[in-house]
Structures are given as C-alpha cells and as structure tokens.
C-alpha positions, 0 to 999 in steps of 0.5 A: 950658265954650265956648259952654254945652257942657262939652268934655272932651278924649278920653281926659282924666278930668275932675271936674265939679260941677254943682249949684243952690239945692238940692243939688249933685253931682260926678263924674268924667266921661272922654271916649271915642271909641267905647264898645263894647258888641257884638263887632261894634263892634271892626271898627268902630274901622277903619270908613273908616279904611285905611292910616292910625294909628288914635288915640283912647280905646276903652272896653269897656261890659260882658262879652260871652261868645258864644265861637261868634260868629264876629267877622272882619277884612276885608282892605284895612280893618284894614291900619293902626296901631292909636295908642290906648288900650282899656281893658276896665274888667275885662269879659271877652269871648269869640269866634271870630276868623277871619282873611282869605284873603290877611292876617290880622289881630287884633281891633285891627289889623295893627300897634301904634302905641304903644297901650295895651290894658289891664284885659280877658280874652280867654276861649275864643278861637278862631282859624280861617281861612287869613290867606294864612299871614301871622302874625297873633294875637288883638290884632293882627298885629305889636307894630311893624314899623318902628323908633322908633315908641313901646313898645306897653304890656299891663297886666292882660290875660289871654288863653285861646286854646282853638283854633288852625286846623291849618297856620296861622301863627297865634298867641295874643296877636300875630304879630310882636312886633319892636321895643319893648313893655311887659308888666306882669300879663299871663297867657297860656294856650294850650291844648285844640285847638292845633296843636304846636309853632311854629303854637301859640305865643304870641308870635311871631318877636321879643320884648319889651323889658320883662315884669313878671308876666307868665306863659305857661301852654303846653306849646308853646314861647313862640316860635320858638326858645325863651323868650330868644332870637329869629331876628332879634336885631337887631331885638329885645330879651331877654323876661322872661316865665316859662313853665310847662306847667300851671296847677299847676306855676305855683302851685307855684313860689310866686311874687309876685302882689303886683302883681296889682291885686285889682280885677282879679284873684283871687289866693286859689287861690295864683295870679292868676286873672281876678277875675270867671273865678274860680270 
C-alpha cells in the first residue's frame, strides 16, 4: 500500500485480504495492461507506439466469434516488437485478418520480442489482402529478426486458418520464425480454401528451437522444404513438430496428450481438441 492505493506490478499476481469487524475476503488480483474484450482492441496495443518494443500483461476478457469481422493492421503502426505476455484464459476468438498493401503484419505485430502467447484459440481465421508480398501469418510477421533477443514462447495455442489469399505470402501462425522459440501444446490446422503449397504452410522460412506436443494438421508442407530443414540453417534450429494430413491419421497414431492441460483442452475423442470447441 503507498499513500492508500493498493499497487500491484503489471503482470504480478498478488494475494490480498481485505477484511473489517465483520467479515473478511481473499483474493488473488493480477495486474494488467490492457484487457480486451472487442477484436478492435488488439490494433490498440500499438496505439501511439511505432517502431518500438512493446512490453507489458495482455489478457482476453471473454470469446469473440465474428469470423466475417474484418480486424486490419495499419501500415507504419505495427512496425515494432511485440516484448509481452497475452494470455487468452482459454477463450476462443474468430476474424478476417487483412494485411497492408506494402507489409503485412499479424494480430501482434511485425516481430517477437521474446513474448509469450499462451491459453487462446484462433478458430476460422481468414487472411486477405496483398501485405506487398512480404510474409506475414496470424500472430505476427516474424519469430525474430536479429540474433540474441530472448525465445519467444506458444503454450496451449490452437490456430484454424480456413483462408488464405491466393498468390500471398501468407501463412498460418507467423511469417519467418528465424531465431529461438519455445512450442509446448500447440495444435495447427490449416485447411478449406488455401492455396497449395508454399503460400499455405504454417510456419515459414526458419524453425524452432524447441516443440513439445505440438501437432501440424495440413496437407501442405510445414514450410518450405519440409519439416527438418530450412534454407537458412545458419540462422535457425531443428523443429520437432509432427505433421499429419488429417485429423484421423492424427488419432490414429496414439500419441501422448497427457500434457495437455484439461483446463484447456479435451482430450476424450482420442486427440486434443480445444475444450470449449469440443462438440
């Protein structure tokens, strides 16, 4: 307490009793810096903010399903790092993402900055527009670009992409993954109307460091040449993602799911399905 006014630090939970002669309660109160409750919020992490590290505690309030809503990143606002934490407290969020005529950029940004994007679904995501054919997916345009930066960390993400524009270089969760990232429960499925080939694939021009549980469902290739390797191998490490062409060749395979937290996930038809999309 500092002058009467409770300060928690964004991003800290912290226990907090308040209590009189009568009764008393505790709870547990985190900090944020924006919590989003409208898909128009997400161009609002970048408000003011160009070519800079954006830091700070994001939270999703609740699901927003308007997979028609066109949701768009302005040129010149989004050209930055993306440094902090969004956690989707399991919701699920759909939309048409359409990309800038010179760049292209995701819901979060140009480029990772060692952030975490944790506990949310992506459901019937569309992408349109040209991006002046620079890569770009639905997270952002780049795992990193320069060396040293800290790994930029998915845990319990799920991303359907039902759409991708025809001659794009778009992709379905980022655009270049050079550099280090950290993949744990992480379940893509790419599928309906996609281009074949290079412009469908999900992760583009690079790997990562480190996958655990972390399934691709395409019949496209996982990027360009094909799961293990990359065209610039110097500047990237070996993927462990496994890759099947359906859903049923998946349940099939027996794997795992063990890790796959039943507070965000059903596991009960034989493979992880996110837990508020199960039917």
């Amino acid at each position: 307490m500092k002058g009467g006014a409770l300060q928690i630090p964004v991003g800290q939970t912290t226990e907090v009793t308040l209590y009189n002669e009568a009764v008393g309660y505790t709870m547990n109160i985190t900090a944020y810096t924006m919590i989003l409750d409208e898909l128009q919020d997400f161009t609002k992490i970048y408000a003011g903010k160009e070519k800079t590290i954006v830091q700070g505690s994001y939270m999703l309030a609740k699901d927003i399903i308007e997979p028609d809503t066109v949701l768009s990143m302005p040129d010149g606002m989004v050209a930055n790092d993306f440094a902090g934490t969004f956690d989707g407290k399991g919701h699920v969020i759909s939309f048409t993402l359409v990309h800038g005529t010179t760049h292209a950029f995701g819901i979060f940004g140009e480029t990772f900055h060692g952030a975490t994007i944790k506990n949310l679904a992506m459901n019937n995501v569309k992408q349109t527009g040209t991006g002046g054919k620079n890569p770009a997916g639905v997270l952002c345009s780049q795992g990193s670009k320069v060396s040293g930066v800290p790994e930029y960390h998915l845990e319990n993400l799920f991303v359907d992409v039902s759409f991708i524009e025809e001659g794009s270089n778009f992709f379905a969760v980022m655009g270049n993954v050079m550099w280090s990232g950290i993949l744990k429960n992480v379940i893509v499925h790419v599928d309906g109307e996609v281009p074949k080939g290079f412009e469908s694939s999900s992760f583009a021009r690079g790997s990562l460091i480190s996958s655990t549980n972390s399934y691709l469902i395409s019949a496209s290739p996982l990027y360009e040449i094909d799961v293990e390797e990359s065209k610039k191998p110097d500047q990237t490490k070996w993927v462990k993602i496994v890759q099947y062409e359906t859903y049923e060749e998946m349940e099939a395979n027996g794997n795992d799911y063990s890790s796959f937290s039943p507070e965000f996930w059903d596991v009960s038809s034989g493979i992880p399905v996110w837990k508020t999309l199960a039917k």
